[in-house]
C-alpha positions, 0 to 999 in steps of 0.5 A: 174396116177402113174409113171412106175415102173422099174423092178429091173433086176437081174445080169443074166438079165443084162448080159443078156440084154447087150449081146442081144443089143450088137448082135443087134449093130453088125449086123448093122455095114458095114463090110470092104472087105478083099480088103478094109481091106488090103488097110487100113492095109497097109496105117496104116503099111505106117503111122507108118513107117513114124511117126517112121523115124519122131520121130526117127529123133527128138530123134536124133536131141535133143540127139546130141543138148544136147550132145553139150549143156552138152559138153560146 
C-alpha cells in the first residue's frame, strides 16, 4: 500500500479552512453572563488598584533610599 498523499491547498483554502475550524472552536466556548462578566471586570478593576498602590509604594520607598544613599 501507498502512503496518502496530501492535497496541496491552495492559499483561499487555508484561509478558507482556518476560519471554518475557528467558527467551529467559537461555538464550543461557554460565554460568561453579563452578571459574571461584570463580577470579573470589576475584581480585575480591584487588582490593578491594589497592584497599582503596591507598586507605586516600592517606587517611592527606593526613590527616597536612593536619595539618601546619593545625599551621604
Amino acid at each position: 500500500m501507498s502512503p496518502k498523499k496530501k492535497k496541496k491547498l491552495t492559499f483561499f483554502q487555508k484561509i478558507q479552512r482556518f476560519w471554518r475550524e475557528t467558527i467551529g472552536e467559537l461555538r464550543k466556548v461557554t460565554w460568561p453572563t453579563s452578571e459574571e462578566a461584570w463580577k470579573m471586570t470589576k475584581l480585575v478593576m480591584l487588582v490593578m488598584a491594589l497592584m497599582a498602590m503596591i507598586l507605586g509604594l516600592l517606587d517611592f520607598l527606593f526613590s527616597q533610599l536612593i536619595t539618601l544613599l546619593v545625599a551621604l
